[in-house]
N, C-alpha and C positions, 0 to 999 in steps of 0.2 A: 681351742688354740688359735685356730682363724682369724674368729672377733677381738681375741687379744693381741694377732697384729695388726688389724687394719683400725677396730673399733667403727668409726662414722668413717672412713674413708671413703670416697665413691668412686671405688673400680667396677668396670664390669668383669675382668679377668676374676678376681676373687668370687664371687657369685657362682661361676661356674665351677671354679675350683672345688668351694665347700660342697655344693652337687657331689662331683666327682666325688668326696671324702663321706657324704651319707649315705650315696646309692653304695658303700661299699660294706653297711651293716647290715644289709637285707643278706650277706654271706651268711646269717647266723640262720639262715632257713635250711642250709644244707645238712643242720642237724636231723634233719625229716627223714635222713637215708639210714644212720644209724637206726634212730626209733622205730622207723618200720619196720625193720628184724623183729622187733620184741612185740609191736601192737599192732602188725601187721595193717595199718589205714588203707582204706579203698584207694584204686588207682587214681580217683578222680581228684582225690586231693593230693597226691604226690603230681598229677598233671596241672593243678591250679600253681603251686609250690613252683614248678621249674616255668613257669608261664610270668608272675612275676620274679623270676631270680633273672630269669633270661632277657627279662623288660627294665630292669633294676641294674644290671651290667651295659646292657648297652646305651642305657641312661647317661649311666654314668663317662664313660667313655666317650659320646657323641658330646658331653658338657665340657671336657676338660678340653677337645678339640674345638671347641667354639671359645674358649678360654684363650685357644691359641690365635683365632682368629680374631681376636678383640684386641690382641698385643699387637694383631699385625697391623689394625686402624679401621676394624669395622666401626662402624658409624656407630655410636650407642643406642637407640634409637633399635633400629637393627639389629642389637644385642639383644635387646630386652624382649624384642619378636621371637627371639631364637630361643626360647624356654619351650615355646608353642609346638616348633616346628622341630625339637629336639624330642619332645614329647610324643608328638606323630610317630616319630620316626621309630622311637625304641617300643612303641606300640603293634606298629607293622610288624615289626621284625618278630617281635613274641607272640602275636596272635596268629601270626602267618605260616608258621615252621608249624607242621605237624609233630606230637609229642607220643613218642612210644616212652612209655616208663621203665620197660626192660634193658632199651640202649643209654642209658648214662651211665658216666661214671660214677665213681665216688665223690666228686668234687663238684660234682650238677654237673659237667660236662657233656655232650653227646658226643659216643663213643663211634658212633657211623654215621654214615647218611651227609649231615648239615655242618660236621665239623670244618671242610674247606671253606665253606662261605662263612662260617664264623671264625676263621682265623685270618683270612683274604680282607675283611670289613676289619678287623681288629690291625692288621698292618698298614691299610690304608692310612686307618684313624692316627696312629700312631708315629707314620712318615711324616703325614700331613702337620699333625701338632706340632712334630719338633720344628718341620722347615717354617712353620708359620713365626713359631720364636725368633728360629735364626733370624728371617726375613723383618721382624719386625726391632731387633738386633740393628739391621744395616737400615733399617727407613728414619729409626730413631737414634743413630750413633750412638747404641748403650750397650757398654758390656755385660750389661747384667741379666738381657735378655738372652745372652748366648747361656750362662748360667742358670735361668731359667728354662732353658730346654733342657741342660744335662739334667736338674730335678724331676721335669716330665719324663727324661728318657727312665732314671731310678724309680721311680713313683708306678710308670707303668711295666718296667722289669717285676718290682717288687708287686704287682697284682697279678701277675700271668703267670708268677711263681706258687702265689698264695691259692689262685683260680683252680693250679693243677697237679696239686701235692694234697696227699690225706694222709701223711707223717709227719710227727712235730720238729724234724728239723727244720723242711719245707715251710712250715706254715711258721717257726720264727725268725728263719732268711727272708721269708716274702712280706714278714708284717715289718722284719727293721727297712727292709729294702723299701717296702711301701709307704712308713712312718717319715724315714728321713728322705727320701724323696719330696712327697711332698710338704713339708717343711723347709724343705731348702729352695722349693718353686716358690713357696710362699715369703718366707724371708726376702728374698731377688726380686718379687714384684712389688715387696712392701719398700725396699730399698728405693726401689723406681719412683716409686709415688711421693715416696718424703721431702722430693726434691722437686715436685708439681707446684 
């Protein structure tokens, strides 16, 4: 759906966007928690399993925040570094957090211990994006970028929905709330660019 609004267009915002929209398949790992009821797998692959889920969310999120920062006028150049240093980063943070496999939730979540710091880094990330839109709103006189945040604001509503619910209402409020989110970020930056 992406490629079909941008096609050859050359944003860097889009790039990070689609990031944001594939690190969010890697969710189909949290099946591992049902199944081990029934097949009981050794801890050490339910500790590989939340090592990339937890490397794979904050992937994703650290991308769509650098999405923000490329609307606000980071140099491209600079964008394109930022794959690198995006990648460090959600590396550190997954390899770094010690994994007890009895403290999650349902939803891969940790249930103690590290859940502040992954919700303190998840507001940062999240403040930061939207003001980055605003900001780049007012440097570029476009109302589309204000529009553009409210999708980041839905987009990431509808992930921390979908993140922290393991009942099917939750999980089809957080996939529309996530769906149209980010289509409606994508729409507003394709708008942007039509007129490049």
């Amino acid at each position: 759906m992406i490629h079909a609004y941008f096609e050859r267009t050359p944003t860097p915002e889009i790039l990070y966007i689609a990031i944001f929209a594939i690190s969010l398949s890697f969710e189909a790992l949290r099946l591992c928690l049902p199944l081990n009821f029934v097949y009981q797998f050794p801890s050490f692959y339910l500790r590989i399993t939340t090592k990339v889920l937890l490397f794979a969310r904050f992937f994703g999120i650290f991308s769509l925040f650098t999405a923000g920062l490329c609307a606000a006028g980071m140099d491209i150049q600079k964008a394109r570094n930022a794959i690198l240093i995006i990648f460090i980063a959600a590396l550190v943070i997954s390899l770094g957090v010690p994994i007890d496999v009895h403290s999650w939730d349902t939803g891969f979540n940790t249930a103690c211990g590290y859940i502040t710091t992954f919700r303190l880094i998840e507001l940062l990330v999240f403040v930061t994006t939207m003001a980055s839109f605003l900001i780049a709103s007012k440097i570029r006189d476009s109302k589309e970028y204000v529009n553009a945040a409210i999708g980041v604001v839905l987009a990431l509503i509808g992930r921390n929905i979908l993140l922290g619910t393991d009942n099917w209402i939750g999980c089809f409020l957080g996939i529309a709330l996530l769906s149209f989110g980010t289509l409606f970020l994508c729409s507003k930056v394709h708008k942007i660019y039509l007129w490049l």
